[in-house]
C-alpha positions as CSV (number, residue, x, y, z in Angstrom):
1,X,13.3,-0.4,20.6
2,X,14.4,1.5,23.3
3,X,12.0,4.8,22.2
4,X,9.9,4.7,25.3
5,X,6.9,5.1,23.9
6,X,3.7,2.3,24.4
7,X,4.0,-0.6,21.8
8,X,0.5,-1.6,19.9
9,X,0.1,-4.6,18.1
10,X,-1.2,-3.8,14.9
11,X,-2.6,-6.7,12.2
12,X,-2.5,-5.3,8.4
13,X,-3.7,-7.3,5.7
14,X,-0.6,-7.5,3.0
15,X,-2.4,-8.1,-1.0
16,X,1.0,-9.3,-2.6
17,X,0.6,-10.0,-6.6
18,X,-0.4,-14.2,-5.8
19,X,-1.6,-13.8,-2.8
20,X,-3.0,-12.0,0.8
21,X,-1.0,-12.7,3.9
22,X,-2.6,-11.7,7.5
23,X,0.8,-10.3,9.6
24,X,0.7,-8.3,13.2
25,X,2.9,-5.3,13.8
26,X,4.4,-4.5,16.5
27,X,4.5,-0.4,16.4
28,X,5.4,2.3,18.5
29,X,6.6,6.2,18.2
30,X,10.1,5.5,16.6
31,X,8.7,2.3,14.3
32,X,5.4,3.3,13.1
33,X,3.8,0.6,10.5
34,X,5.1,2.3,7.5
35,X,8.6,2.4,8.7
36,X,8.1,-1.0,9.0
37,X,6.0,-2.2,5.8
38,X,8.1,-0.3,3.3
39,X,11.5,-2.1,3.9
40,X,9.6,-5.2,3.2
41,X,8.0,-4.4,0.2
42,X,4.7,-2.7,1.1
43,X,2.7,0.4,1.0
44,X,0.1,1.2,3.5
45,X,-3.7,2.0,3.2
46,X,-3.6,4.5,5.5
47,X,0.0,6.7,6.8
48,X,-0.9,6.0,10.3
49,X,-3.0,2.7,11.4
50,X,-3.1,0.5,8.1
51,X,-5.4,-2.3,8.1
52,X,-4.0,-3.0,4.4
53,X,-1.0,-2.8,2.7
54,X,-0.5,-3.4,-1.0
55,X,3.0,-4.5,-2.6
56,X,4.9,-2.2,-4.7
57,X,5.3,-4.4,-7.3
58,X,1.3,-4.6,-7.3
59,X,1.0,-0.5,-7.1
60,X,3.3,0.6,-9.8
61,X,1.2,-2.6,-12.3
62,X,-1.8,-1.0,-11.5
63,X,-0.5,3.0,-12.0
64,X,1.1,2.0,-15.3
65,X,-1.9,0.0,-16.2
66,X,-4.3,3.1,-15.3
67,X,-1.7,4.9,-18.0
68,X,-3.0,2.7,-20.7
69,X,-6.6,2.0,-19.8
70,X,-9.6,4.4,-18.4
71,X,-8.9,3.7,-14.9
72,X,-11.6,2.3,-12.6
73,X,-10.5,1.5,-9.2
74,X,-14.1,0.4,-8.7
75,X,-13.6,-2.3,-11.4
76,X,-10.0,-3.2,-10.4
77,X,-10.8,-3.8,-6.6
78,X,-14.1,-6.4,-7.6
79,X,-11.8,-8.1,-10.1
80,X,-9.1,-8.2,-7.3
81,X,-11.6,-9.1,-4.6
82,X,-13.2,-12.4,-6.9
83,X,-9.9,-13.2,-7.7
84,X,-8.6,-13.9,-4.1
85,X,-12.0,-14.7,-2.9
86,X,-11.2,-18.5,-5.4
87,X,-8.3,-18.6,-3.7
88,X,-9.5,-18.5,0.1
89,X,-9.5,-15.0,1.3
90,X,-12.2,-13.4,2.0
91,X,-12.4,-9.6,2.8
92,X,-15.2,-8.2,5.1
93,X,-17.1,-6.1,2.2
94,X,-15.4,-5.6,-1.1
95,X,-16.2,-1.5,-0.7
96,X,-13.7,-1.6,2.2
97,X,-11.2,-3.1,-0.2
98,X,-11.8,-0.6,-2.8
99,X,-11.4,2.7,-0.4
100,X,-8.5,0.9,1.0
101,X,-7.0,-0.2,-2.0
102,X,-7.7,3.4,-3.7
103,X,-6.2,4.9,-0.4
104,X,-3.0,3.3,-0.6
105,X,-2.6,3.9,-4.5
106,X,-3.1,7.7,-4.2
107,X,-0.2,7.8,-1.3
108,X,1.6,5.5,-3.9
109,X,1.5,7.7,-6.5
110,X,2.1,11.0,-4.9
111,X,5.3,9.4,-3.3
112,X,6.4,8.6,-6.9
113,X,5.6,12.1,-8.0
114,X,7.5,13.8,-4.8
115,X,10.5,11.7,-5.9
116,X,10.6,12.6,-9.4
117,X,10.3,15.9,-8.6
118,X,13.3,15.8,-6.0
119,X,15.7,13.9,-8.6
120,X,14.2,16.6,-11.3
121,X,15.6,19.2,-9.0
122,X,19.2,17.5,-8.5
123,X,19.4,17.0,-12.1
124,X,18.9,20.3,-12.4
125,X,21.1,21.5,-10.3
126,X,23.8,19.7,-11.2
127,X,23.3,21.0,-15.2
């Protein structure tokens, strides 16, 4: 980019729905990690520094499933942890993974929210 600003590398952990993928970002003022994670399918942990990204695909699953069942992100995140630890990744604590995880689905879901408000209001206005 031609922004200026000092370039950090970044590594984010990206939970797709068959499997976790290690990737390095390069981010700066005018390409911050979500600016880049979203295009590719991915919502952070955190709005600023993410050290995990989940996939949409994964997020909206889990917000529809919470619709149906009592959610427990508690529950969800150990099942989610065992299930990738049998398949070779291994997260630092599983408690991480939970806050992390929970993290990026409240930003998830209040993004959805914002939006359907925001068409609400055009297809209001347009009425």
């Amino acid at each position: 980019c031609k922004c200026g600003s000092q370039h950090h590398s970044l590594g984010v952990v990206c939970v797709h729905m068959e499997c976790v993928e290690d990737i390095t970002l390069d981010i700066c003022k005018c390409q911050p990690a979500l600016v880049q994670l979203v295009p590719c399918g991915f919502f952070p942990c955190s709005l600023v520094r993410p050290t995990l990204a989940v996939s949409l695909d994964m997020l909206e699953f889990v917000a529809e499933l919470f619709l149906h069942i009592a959610p427990n992100e508690r529950g969800w995140a150990a099942m989610l942890v065992k299930y990738l630890k049998t398949r070779g990744y291994l997260f630092v604590t599983a408690d991480s993974f939970r806050h992390h995880f929970a993290n990026a689905l409240a930003h998830y879901q209040q993004l959805v929210r914002l939006v359907d408000a925001e068409v609400e209001k055009l297809v209001d206005r347009s009425r």
